[in-house]
N, C-alpha and C positions, 0 to 999 in steps of 0.2 A: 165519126167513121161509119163506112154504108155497111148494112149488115150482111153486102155481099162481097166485099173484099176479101181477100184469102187472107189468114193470119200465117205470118209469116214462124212456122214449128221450127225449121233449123236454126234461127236467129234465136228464140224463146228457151234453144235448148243447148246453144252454145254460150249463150249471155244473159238467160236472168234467171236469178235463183226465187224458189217457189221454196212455200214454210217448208221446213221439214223434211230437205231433200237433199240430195249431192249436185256437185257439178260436175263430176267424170260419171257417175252415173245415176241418171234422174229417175222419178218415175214417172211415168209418161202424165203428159196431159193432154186436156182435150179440148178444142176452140168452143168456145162458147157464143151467139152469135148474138142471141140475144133473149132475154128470160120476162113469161108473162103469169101472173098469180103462181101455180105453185110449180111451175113447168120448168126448164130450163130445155135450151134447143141449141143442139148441137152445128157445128159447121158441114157435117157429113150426114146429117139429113132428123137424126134421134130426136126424138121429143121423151125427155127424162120428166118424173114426179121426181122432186125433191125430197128427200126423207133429214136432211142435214140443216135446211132454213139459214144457208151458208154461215155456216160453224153457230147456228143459233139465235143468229141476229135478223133474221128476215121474217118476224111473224108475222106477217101479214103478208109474204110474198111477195110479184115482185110488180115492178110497174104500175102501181096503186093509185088510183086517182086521185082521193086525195092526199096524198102523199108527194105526189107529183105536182097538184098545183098547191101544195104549201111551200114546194123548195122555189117554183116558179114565181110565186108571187114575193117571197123573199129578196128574188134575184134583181127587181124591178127596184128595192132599195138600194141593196151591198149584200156581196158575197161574206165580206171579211172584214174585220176592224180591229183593229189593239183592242185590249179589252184593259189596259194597264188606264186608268184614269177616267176612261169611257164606260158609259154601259147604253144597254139598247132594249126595244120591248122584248124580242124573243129569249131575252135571258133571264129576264125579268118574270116575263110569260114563265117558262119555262121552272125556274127556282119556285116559283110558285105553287107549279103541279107539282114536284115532289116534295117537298112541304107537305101539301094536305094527303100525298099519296102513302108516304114512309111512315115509318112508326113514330107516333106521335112527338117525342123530343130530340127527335133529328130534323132540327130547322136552322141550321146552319151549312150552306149549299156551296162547296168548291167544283166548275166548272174544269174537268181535265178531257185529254184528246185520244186517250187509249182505255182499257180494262188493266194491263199491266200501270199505267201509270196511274192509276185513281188509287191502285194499290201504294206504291210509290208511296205518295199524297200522304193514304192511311197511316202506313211508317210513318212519315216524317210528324203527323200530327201527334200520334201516340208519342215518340221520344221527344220533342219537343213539348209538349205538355211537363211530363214531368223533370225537362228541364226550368222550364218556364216555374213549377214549386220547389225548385230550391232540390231535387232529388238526381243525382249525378250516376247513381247506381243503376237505376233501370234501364241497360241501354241491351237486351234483349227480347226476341218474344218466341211464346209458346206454340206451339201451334202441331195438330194429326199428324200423323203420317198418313200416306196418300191422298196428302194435298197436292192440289194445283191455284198459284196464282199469278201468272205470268212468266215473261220471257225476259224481262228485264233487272237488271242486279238484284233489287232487293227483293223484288218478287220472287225471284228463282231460289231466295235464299229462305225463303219457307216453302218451298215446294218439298217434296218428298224425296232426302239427301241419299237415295237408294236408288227406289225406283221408280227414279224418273228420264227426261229425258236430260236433265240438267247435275245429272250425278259428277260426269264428268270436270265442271267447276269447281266441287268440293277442293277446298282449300285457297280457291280465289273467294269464295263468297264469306261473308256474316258467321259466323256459327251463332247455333240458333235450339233454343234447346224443345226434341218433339218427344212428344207422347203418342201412344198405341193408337192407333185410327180405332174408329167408335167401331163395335162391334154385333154389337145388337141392330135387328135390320127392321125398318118401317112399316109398321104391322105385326111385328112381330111382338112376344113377351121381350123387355127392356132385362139387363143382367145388370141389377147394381151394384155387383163387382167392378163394373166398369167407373164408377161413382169415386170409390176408395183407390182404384189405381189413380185415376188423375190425381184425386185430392194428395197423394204421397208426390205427384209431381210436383203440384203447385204450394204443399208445405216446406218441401228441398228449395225452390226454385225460385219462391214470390220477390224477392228483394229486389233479382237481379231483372226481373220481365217487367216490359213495358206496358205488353197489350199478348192477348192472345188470339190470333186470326184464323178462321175457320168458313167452310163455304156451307152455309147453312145446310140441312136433310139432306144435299147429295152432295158428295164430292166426285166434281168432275172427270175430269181431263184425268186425275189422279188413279183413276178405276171405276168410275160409275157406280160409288158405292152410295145405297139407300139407308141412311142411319136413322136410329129410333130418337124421335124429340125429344124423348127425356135427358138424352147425350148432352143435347144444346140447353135444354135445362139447368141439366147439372153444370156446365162451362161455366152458363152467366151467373147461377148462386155464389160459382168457387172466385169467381173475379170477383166478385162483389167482396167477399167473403178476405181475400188477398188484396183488396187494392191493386188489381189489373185491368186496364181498359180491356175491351172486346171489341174485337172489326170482323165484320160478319161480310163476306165478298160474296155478291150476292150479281156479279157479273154475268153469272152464266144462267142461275135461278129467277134471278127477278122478272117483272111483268108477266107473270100467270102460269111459269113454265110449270111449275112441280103443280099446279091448282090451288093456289092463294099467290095474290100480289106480289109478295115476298116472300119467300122463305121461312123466315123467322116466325110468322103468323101459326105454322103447327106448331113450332113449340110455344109460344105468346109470349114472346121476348124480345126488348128490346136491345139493340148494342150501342156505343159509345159512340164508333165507327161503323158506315155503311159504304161499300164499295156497289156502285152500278156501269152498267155500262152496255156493250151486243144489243138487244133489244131495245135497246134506248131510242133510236133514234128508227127503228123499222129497219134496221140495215140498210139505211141510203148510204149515211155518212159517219164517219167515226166521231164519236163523244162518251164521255164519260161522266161520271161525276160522284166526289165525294161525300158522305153528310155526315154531319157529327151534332152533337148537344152544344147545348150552349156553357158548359160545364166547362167542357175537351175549349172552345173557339176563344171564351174568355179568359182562360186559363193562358193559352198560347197568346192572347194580346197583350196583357199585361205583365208577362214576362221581360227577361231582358232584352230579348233581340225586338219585341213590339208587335212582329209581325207573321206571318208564315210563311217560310223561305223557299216560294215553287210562284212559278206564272210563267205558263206555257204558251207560246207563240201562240199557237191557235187557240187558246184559252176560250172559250166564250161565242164559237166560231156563230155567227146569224144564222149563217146557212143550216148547220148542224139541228141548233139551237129551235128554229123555226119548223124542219121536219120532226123534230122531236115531240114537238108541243103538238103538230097532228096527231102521231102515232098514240102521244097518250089520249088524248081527245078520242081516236078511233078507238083503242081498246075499251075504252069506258063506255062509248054508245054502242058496240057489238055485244057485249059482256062476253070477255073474253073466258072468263071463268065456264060459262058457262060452252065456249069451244074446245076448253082444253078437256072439260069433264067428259065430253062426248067422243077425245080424241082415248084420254084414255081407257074408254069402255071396248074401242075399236082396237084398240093394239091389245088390252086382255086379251081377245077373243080370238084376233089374228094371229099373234105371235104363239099362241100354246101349243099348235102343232109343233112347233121346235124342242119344244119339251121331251120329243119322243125320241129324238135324232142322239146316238152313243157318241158323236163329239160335246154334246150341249152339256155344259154343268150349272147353268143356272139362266132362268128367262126371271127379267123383273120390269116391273111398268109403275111409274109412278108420274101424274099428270099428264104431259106431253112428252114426255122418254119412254121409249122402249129401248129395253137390251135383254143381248141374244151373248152371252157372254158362253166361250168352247176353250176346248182341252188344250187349244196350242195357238202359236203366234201366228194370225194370219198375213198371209205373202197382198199386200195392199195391191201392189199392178195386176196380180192373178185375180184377183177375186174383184174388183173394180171391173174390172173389161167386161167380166161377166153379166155386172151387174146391170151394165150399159147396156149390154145385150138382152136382158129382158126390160129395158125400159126403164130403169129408176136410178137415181143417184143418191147413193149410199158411200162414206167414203171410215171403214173402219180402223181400229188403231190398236194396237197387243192383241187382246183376245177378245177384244169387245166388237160386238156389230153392233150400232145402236142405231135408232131414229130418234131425231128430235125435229118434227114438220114442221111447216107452217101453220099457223091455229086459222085459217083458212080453210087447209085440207079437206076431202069430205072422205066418208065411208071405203068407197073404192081406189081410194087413191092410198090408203092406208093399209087395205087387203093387197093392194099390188104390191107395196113395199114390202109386206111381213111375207108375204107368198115366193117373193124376190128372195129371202133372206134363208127361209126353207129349202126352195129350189136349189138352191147355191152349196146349202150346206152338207142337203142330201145325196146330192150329185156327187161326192167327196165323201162318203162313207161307201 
């Protein structure tokens, strides 16, 4: 499509539905024409900084050269291939880098096509295992409140049964038994009261839980909340401790966001289950992938059914597969680690003016997230227009304004966001 053709907004807004919106009344959108490093450019002339790395998955921006000639020289093979009976180098490639990349006894690699379905995946492998020993009761799991992991049945059915966006299901979904979202904040002194309330959960409740799922140091989508490692600590002793797998959804944290690889690296733990995905692939193409021990994979082989009951059409996709293996190839030769650290010294510094503003109750920065969390629900189409209008794309949700860039980003592009989110705020006081 040429990037001067007009996008056709009355067709876009009588006929296709966008996440998280209505269809009698939408909230606007905005043509996009076409996006370079951490820019995006509008149809009506704006050149936006990114502060979103579209929902997370774009670190490294956009139109990346190598990135672009790894899907390009994929293409020159096959787009696509069953993956049921066949395999191919880029998956092979691919299972490989995660392997040496995850924590050490997750070397068993399930290829999925989403974030919500790698979750999926996780279920199934957790109750399945211990169907596969002979144990018929554990067909529950444990898991925070103010979690998020997806949009699809089973994921939605550990999200947060309150307040989320998926409240409205209760009674079509799973019941699913939660505990108090971790309380104690990252940096802060740890309250191990919060130790003894789980442990009352998981003494009541071990029989019937399969696996307990949790998105490592921050939970996202759920409320950007920054929890103290020792929370995650305490989880993996009490599984341990109970005989409960643990699946750590690390879909939105992994590759460098919080400043380690994964997540689980501040608290130094491993899980049973690993959930990846967004970042996987540099935000070209959707992929996912599950990983588990060799404990969880032979357990579920040598059970009754033999096998693992999931293989998704695109399963294994080349294309996917092949920019993936750039992406990690690239984070490793940049040291990403060492972008995010730089990003988050720039959002300290940028974002603490907001500290001063009488809506703001709380500024928190941890790796490459910033958030600007206020005293009430922000109006998204209000506060978006605005944002456009000083240059950046920022796209917030309840009470949260956050950034999570591209680890690209540089200094000025990071003060325009956080300056963006001041301006905005202050302007409204």
């Amino acid at each position: 499509m040429s990037k001067k053709q007009p996008i056709d907004l009355n067709f876009d807004k009588n006929h296709i539905w966008h996440p998280y919106t209505s269809m009698t009344a939408p909230l606007p959108v905005y043509p996009v024409t076409h996006a370079e490093q951490n820019f995006i450019y509008l149809e009506s002339g704006e050149k936006l900084i990114d502060g979103m790395a579209s929902w997370w998955s774009a670190v490294h921006g956009y139109n990346h050269p190598v990135l672009n000639a790894a899907v390009n020289e994929q293409l020159k093979d096959m787009s696509h291939i069953m993956f049921g009976g066949i395999t191919h180098a880029p998956a092979v490639e691919l299972c490989k880098k995660l392997v040496a990349i995850t924590p050490p006894s997750l070397n068993k690699v399930f290829l999925a096509d989403s974030g919500s379905v790698s979750v999926e995946v996780a279920i199934k492998m957790a109750l399945q295992y211990w169907l596969s020993q002979g144990i018929t009761g554990k067909n529950q799991l444990m898991t925070p409140h103010k979690g998020y992991h997806g949009d699809t049945f089973a994921a939605m059915s550990v999200c947060d049964p309150v307040n989320s966006m998926h409240s409205l299901y209760q009674g079509f979904l799973p019941q699913h038994v939660f505990v108090p979202a971790p309380q104690s904040q990252f940096g802060e002194e740890f309250d191990h009261n919060e130790v003894s309330i789980l442990e009352t959960y998981f003494n009541q409740h071990h029989q019937d839980i399969a696996a307990f799922i949790i998105e490592p140091i921050v939970q996202n989508a759920g409320g950007m909340n920054f929890y103290h490692p020792e929370y995650l600590k305490a989880v993996r002793h009490l599984c341990d401790q109970y005989h409960i797998l643990l699946i750590c959804d690390e879909i939105a944290t992994g590759f460098g966001r919080t400043g380690k690889w994964f997540a689980v690296e501040h608290a130094q733990i491993e899980p049973d289950i690993l959930c990846i995905g967004k970042a996987l692939t540099g935000g070209y193409m959707t992929l996912s992938a599950t990983l588990t021990t060799d404990k969880i994979a032979i357990g579920i082989s040598e059970g009754e059914a033999g096998v693992l009951m999931h293989g998704p059409t695109f399963m294994g996709n080349p294309l996917a597969c092949a920019v993936a293996c750039a992406s990690i190839q690239l984070l490793q030769s940049i040291d990403c680690l060492k972008q995010v650290s730089q990003i988050n010294d720039w959002l300290n510094v940028a974002l603490a003016p907001c500290r001063e503003l009488k809506c703001v109750t709380n500024v928190r920065v941890l790796g490459a997230i910033g958030v600007v969390e206020v005293d009430h629900i922000v109006d998204v189409a209000d506060i978006q227009k605005r944002f456009i209008e000083l240059g950046v794309w920022i796209r917030p949700f309840g009470k949260l304004i956050y950034l999570m860039p591209p680890y690209i980003s540089k200094q000025p592009d990071i003060e325009k966001l956080s300056q963006a989110i001041y301006t905005v705020l202050a302007s409204r006081e």
